[in-house]
N, C-alpha and C positions, 0 to 999 in steps of 0.2 A: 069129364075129367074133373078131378078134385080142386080146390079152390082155398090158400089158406090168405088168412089176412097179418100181413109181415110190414114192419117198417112203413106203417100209414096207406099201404097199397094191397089190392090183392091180385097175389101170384098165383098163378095157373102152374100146372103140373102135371108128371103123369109119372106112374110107381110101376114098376114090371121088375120079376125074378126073386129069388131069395139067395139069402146069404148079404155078409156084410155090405153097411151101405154105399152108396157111392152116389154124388152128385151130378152131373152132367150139366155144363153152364152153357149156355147157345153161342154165335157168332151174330156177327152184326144183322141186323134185321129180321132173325130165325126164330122158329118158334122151337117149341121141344123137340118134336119129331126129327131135327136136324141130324143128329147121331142115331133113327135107325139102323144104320149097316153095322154101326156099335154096338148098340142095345141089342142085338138080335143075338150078339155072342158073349156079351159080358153080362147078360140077366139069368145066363147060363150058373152063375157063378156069386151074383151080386145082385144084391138089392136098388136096382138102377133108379136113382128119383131125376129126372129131368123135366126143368124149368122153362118157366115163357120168363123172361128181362123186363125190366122194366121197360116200357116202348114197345113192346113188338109182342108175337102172340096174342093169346088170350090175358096177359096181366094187363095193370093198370099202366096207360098212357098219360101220366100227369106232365101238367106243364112245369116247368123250371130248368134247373142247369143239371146235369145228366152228368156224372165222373166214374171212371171206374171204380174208385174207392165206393161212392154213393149204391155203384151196382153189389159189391162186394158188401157191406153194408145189408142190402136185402136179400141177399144168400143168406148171409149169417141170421139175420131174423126169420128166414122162411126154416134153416137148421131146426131151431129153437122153436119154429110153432107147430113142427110137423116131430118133436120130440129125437133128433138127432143127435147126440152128444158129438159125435165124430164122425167125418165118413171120408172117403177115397174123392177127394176134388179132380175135375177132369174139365177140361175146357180148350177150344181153340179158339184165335186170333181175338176176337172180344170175351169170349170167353175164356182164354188165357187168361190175359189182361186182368180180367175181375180174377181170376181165381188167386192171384199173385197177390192183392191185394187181402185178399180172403186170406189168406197162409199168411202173409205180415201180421196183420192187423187182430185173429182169432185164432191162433197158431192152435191153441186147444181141439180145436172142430178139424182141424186139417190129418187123417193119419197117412194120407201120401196126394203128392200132387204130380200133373200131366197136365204141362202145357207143351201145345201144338203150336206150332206158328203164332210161338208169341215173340213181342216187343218191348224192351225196355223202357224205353221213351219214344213217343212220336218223331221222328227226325221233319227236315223239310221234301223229301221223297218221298215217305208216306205219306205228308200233309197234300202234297200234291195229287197225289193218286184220289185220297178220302176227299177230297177237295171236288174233283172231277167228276163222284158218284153221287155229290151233295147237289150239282149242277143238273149231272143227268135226269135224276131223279123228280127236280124243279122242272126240269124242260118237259119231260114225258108224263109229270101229273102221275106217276106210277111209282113205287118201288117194286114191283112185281116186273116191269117190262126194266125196270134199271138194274136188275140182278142178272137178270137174264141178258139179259146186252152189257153191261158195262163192269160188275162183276166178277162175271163165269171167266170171260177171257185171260183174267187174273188168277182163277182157282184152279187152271188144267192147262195142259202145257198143247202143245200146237200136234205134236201125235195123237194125243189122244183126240181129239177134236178131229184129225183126218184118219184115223182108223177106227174110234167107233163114235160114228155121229148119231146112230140111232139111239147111244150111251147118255150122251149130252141131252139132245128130245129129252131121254125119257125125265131125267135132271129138271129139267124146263117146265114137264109137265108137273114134276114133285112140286114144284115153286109154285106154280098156278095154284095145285090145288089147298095150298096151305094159307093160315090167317094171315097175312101179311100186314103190317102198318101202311097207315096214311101217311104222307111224306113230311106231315109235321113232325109226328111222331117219331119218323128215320132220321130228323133233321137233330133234334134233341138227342137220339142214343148213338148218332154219328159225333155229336160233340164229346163223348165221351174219348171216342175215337183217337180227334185229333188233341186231348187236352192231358189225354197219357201220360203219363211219366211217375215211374215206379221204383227209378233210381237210388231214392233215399231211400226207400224199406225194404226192397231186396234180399240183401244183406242178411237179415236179420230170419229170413225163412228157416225153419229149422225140418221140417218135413225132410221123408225122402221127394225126390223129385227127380222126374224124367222130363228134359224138355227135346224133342223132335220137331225137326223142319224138313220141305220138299227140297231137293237140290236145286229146283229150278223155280222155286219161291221169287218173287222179286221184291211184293210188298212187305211181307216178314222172311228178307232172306237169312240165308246164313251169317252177314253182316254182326244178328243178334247175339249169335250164338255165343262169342267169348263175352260180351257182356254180361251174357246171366250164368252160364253156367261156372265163371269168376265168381259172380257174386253169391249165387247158392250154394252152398259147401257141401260137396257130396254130390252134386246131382248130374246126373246122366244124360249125355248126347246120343241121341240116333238121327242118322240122314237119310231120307226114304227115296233112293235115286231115281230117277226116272219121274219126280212128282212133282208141281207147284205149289200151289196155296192147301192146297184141300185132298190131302193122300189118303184121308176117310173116305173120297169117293174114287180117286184114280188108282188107288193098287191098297183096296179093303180087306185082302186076306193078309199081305205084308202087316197092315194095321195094325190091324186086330191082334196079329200074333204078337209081334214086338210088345205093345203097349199091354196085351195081357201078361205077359212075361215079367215085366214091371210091377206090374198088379200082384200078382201071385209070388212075387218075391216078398213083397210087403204088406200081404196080407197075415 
């Protein structure tokens, strides 16, 4: 996989499909491959570039203080080295996150945004939660068995877990076989996490924007939802019923269709 060098660091990547571009920004600890059940139907369509973060993947794990802006920051540089002018931002929960900031901050690059299970600001409920997988993650010397145990139970609701558990396996084994960080590393791109808050620049987004949450979310629940879509002018709710944290893996064809529908309106 390709490798450019963005914002003092080099970022990992991987390019699939034509047609205009589109970004794809990971979640906490993920490498690119996070959005295959995505990429497998939007490269149909689009030029899909999906990124390793800073921390996690194949990019660089530098030491220092880790923000979403800072993450949003080297999007925008990786844009600019890989010759993007503009493309379709798409991102869930850390990837939200950076992408919101990305659309404040380089409004230029942004020509439609899709955040998933994003969050305004950290509250102390989420800090709680990201607090608890800071701990796990310390205890078990893994981030790979901490996604998988402390995680998942947050990204999929308690049906799906007792009707298709060979589903979740197969999930478990995705995680195993992917780069995962050192728990240094998770500990630094979790600070990003908990130090959120996106409330002053919001406002200010001028993109289209689509933001969707699982109904049954808890860490980014629906709580979020008048806050941003108040604050972004124009932009569009969907509720994926039946879904928690992660409706990319628990009902993929709903996904896909809704958020290309978004797509193709604003392409």
């Amino acid at each position: 996989m390709p490798v450019v060098q963005a914002n003092g660091i080099d970022i990992n990547y991987e390019v699939q499909g034509e047609g205009e571009p589109m970004v794809l920004i990971p979640y906490l600890a993920a490498d690119q491959a996070c959005y295959a059940f995505q990429v497998a139907e939007y490269a149909k369509h689009y030029t899909c570039y999906s990124v390793d973060l800073r921390g996690a993947g194949l990019s660089s794990k530098p030491e220092g203080e880790y923000t979403t802006e800072l993450l949003a920051d080297d999007v925008a540089a990786f844009m600019q080295a890989v010759g993007l002018d503009s493309a379709h931002i798409f991102g869930l929960s850390l990837g939200a996150a950076t992408g919101m900031w990305l659309a404040a901050k380089y409004p230029s690059l942004v020509k439609s945004l899709s955040l998933h299970s994003a969050w305004t600001a950290t509250d102390p409920y989420l800090r709680v939660v990201a607090e608890s997988w800071r701990t796990m993650a310390k205890a078990l010397d893994s981030v790979t068995d901490m996604v998988i145990q402390g995680i998942f139970p947050w990204c999929f609701t308690p049906e799906l877990y007792a009707a298709r558990p060979e589903y979740i396996d197969s999930l478990a084994d995705f995680v195993r076989g992917r780069p995962m960080p050192p728990v240094d590393a998770f500990l630094r791109q979790s600070d990003a996490v908990l130090a959120h808050d996106a409330t002053g620049v919001i406002g200010t987004i001028s993109a289209p924007t689509q933001v969707t949450f699982g109904r049954y979310d808890a860490v980014t629940s629906t709580r979020f939802a008048g806050p941003l879509t108040e604050a972004i002018k124009g932009s569009e709710l969907v509720i994926f019923e039946g879904c928690s944290h992660a409706p990319i893996y628990e009902n993929v064809a709903d996904f896909n269709a809704r958020t290309m529908d978004f797509l193709t309106r604003n392409s």
